[in-house]
N, C-alpha and C positions, 0 to 999 in steps of 0.2 A: 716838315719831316723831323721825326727827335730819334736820337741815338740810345736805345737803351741798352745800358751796359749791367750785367745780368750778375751779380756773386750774393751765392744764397746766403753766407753771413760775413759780414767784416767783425770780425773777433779781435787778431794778433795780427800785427802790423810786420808779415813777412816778404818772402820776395815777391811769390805769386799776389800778394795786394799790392805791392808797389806797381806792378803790372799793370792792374787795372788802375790807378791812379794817375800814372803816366799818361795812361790811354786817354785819360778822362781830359787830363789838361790839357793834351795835345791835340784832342778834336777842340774842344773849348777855344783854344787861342787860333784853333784855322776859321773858325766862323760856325760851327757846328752845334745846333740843340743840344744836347746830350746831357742826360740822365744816367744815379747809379739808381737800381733797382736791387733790394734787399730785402727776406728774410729779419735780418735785424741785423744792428751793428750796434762798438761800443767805438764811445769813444779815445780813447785810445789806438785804433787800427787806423785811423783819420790821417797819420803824420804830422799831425798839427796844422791842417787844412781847414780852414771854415770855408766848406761850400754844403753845409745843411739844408739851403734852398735848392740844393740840386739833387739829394739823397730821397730817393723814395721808399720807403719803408713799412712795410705792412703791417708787424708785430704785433703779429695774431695770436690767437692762442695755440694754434693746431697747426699741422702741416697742412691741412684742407683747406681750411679758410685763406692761408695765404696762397695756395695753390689760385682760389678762387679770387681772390682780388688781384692776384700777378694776371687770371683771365682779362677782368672787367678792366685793365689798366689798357692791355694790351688791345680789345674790342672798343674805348674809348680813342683810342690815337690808333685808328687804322692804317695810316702811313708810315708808321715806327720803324724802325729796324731795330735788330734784338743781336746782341750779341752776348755770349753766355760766357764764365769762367770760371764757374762753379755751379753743381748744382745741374749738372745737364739733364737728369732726369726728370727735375721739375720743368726746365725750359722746354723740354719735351712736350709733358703734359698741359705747361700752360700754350707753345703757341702751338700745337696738333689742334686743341678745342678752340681756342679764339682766330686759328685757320691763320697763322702769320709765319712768315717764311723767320728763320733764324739760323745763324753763325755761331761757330765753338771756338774755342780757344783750348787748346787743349796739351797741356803744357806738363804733363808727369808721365813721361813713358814707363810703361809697366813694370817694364824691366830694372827701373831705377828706385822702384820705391817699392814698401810693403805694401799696397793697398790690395785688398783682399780681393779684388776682380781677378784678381789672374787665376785662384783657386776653382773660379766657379768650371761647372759639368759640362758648359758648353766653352770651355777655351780651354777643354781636355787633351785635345789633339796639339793644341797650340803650344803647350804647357812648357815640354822640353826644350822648344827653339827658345820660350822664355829665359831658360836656367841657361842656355848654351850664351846667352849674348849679355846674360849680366855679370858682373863683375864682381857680385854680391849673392852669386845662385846661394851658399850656405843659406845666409839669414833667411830666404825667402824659401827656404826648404823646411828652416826652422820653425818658420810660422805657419808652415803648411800641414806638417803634424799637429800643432797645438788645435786646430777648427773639428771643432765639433761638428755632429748630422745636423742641427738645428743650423748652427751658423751656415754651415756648407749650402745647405737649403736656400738660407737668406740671400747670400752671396749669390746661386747662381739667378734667384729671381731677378736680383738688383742688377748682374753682369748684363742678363737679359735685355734690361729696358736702357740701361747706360747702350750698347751695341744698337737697338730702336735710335735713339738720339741719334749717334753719330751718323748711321746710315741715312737717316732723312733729315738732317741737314743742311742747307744750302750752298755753306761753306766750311772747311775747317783749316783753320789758321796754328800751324807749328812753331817750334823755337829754330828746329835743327833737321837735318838730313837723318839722323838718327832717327828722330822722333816720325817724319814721313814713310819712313822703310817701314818701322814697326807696326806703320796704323793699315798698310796695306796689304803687307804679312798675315797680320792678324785680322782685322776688317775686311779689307779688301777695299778699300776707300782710299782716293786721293786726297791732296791736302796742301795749300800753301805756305812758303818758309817765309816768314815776316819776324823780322829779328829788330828791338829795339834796345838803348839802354842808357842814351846821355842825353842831358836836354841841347845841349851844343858840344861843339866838337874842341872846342879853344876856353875853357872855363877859367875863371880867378879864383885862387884859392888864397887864403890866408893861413898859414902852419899854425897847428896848436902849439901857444908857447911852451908849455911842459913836456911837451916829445920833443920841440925844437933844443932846448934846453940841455937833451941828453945826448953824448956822444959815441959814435961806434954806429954801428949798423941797425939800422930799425925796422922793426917786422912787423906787419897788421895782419891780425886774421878778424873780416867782419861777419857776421851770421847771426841769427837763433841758434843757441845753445842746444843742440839735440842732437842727437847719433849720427844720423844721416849725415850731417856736417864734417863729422870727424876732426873736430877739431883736436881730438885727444890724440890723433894722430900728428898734426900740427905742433902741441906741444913737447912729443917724444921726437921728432926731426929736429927739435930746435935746441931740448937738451943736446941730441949725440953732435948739431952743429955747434953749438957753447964750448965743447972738450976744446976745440982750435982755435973760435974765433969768441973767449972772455970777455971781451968790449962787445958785447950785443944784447939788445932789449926786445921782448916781443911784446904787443899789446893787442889783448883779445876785445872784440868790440861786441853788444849782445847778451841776452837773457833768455833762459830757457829751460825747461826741466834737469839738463846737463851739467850747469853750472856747478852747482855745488862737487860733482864730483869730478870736474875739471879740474876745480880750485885744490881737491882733494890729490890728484895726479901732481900738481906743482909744487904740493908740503911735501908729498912724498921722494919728488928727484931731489930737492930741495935748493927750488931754483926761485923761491918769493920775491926774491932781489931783481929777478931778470923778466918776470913776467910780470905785465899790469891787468887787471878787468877794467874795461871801461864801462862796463853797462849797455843802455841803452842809446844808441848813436843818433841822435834826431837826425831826420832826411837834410834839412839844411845844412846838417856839420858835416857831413859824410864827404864832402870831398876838401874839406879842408885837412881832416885824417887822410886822407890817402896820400897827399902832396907833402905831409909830414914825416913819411919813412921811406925807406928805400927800396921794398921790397914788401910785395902784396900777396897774401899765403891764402888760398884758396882750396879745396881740398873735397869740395860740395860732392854728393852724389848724384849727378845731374848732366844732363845733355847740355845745358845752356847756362850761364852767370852774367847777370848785369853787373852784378860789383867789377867783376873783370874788368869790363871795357871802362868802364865809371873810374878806376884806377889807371887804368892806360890812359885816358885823358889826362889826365893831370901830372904823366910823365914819369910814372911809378911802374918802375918793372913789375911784374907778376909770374908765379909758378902755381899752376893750375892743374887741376886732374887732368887726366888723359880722355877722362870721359866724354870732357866739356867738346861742345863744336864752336871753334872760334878761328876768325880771321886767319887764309893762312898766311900771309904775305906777315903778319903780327908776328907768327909762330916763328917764319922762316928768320926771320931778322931778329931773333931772339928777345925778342918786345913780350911775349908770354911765353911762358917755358913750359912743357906739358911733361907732368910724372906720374907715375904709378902710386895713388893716392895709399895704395896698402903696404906700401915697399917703404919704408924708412931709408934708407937708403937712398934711393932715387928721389925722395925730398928731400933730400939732406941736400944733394948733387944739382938739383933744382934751386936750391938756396943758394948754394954757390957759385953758382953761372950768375943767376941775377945779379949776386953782390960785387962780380967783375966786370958784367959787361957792360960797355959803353956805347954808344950809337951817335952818331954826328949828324947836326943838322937834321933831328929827327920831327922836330915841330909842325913844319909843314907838311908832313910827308904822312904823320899822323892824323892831322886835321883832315886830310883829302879820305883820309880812311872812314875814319870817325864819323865823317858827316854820313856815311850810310848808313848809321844805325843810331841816329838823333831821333825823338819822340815823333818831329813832325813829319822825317820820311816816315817811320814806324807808322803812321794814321794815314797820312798821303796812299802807301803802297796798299791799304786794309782800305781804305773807301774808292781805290781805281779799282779794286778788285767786285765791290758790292755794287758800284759803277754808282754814287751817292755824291753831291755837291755840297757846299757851304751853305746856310740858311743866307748867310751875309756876302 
């Protein structure tokens, strides 16, 4: 039996690929076949992983031909399971024809992103409770005047066959309670909440010596640089917190079409001295940065964050959107602090609870936590669900 794991391109090396990469290892080390199955990838979205003998890759010329060889893969290994993360429209079409049962992953609620499904003709009804539950109705109004009849057209074919997926198949796997409501709202389809995001719950970190080096309060915000993120917001909390508290550094981690005018926002307060760009964070160093400040600035427009709990392991307070669905016993014990990602203010307020509060003897208390949301429950809970064993 082999696992295929389904993302139509590995391009940029963001959360949603870290997802499947996690997934990939963590079946990988329970004893499990498993394959990623591509579209095409580069290298770069890898993480600096060499598992090339496990990448399947079609890099066809056409949408067709891979369409057709994602069949001939799938009618070759009759036993497979398919798990999809991208791209569910083709996972659709390829295992509808090669007749094989398949699973979704389906991890962007509507409501949290532009993505143009929500415009189409048939989620016209739906349309309003979308604007009612986000947080973000402007933007996504904004974008809804900009679509053209032709696009409009495209959209609703494409919402069309996306809506086919989800209803026929087998399984669909969520981040959050958030994301469940909405698919049922809207779909009318149930869904299981399978939540990953540490490889262990007790990790070793070694601090980066040049953050360790500096004194006063230390802030991370890690991301892809793009709107959605708001880290622009991050940086205007942390100027009006600098007016009180002069001893403090923030270090943004990340690359993105954003940057540049991020970088533009920090000439402008004129805070170059207090903020650092770090770049690109390779997977391996990420939690040595997090164990290195005191305060972890998160901000995402999103149901779910691995960086979150990925920081809480290694003992680093965080202040997170209110969006996010995270542990509550974390929230209650002020281990993540949840604010009003548009409110400067209430991130300013979020900084500064983090930067006083203390927690005693939290070590073990966080481990007991933590270990529910380590990769190999994360695969554990997703193969007692498809009811699938070890090859080993």
């Amino acid at each position: 039996m082999t696992i295929f794991l389904f993302y139509k391109f590995l391009i940029v090396p963001g959360g949603a690929e870290r997802l499947i990469f996690e997934e990939y290892k963590a079946f990988k080390e329970l004893g499990y076949n498993v394959k990623l199955v591509v579209f095409g990838y580069k290298e770069s979205a890898l993480f600096g992983e060499k598992i090339h003998e496990d990448i399947i890759s079609f890099n066809q010329k056409s949408w067709f031909l891979s369409i057709i060889s994602f069949i001939t893969l799938l009618k070759n290994t009759p036993h497979s399971v398919v798990i999809s993360s991208s791209g569910i429209v083709e996972t659709f079409f390829a295992c509808t024809l090669a007749k094989t049962k398949y699973s979704l992953h389906l991890h962007h609620p509507l409501t949290m992103n532009l993505d143009t499904s929500k415009y189409s003709f048939f989620l016209k009804n739906k349309y309003q409770y979308i604007l009612e539950r986000s947080c973000e109705s402007e933007k996504i109004e904004q974008r809804r005047k900009k679509i053209k009849f032709i696009e409009y057209f495209y959209i609703s074919v494409r919402q069309f066959l996306l809506s086919l997926s989800i209803k026929f198949s087998e399984n669909i796997f969520v981040l959050s309670g958030y994301a469940k409501d909405e698919l049922e709202s809207i779909y009318g389809v149930k869904s299981e909440i399978i939540q990953g995001a540490v490889l262990t719950s007790n990790p070793s970190c070694n601090p980066i010596p040049f953050i360790a080096k500096i004194e006063g309060l230390k802030i991370l915000s890690v991301s892809r640089l793009e709107p959605q993120k708001r880290v622009d917001k991050a940086i205007y909390a942390f100027y009006e917190f600098l007016s009180d508290n002069p001893n403090s550094t923030m270090f943004i981690g990340g690359t993105g079409s954003h940057e540049a005018h991020l970088k533009l926002i920090v000439k402008d307060l004129g805070i170059e001295t207090k903020v650092f760009f770090l770049g690109f964070i390779p997977d391996i160093d990420l939690l040595n940065y997090y164990s290195s400040v005191d305060v972890f600035l998160s901000l995402d427009w999103a149901d779910y964050n691995i960086t979150v709990y990925e920081a809480v392991s290694t003992d680093t307070k965080v202040v997170a959107s209110n969006e996010g669905e995270f542990n509550r016993e974390l929230i209650n014990n002020g281990i993540i602090i949840s604010v009003n990602p548009l409110d400067i203010d209430s991130i300013v307020n979020g900084i500064i609870s983090a930067s006083v509060y203390k927690m005693v003897n939290k070590k073990d208390y966080l481990s007991e936590i933590l270990e529910l949301y380590t990769w190999s429950s994360y695969c554990k809970n997703i193969a007692k669900i498809l009811k699938i064993k070890p090859n080993r």
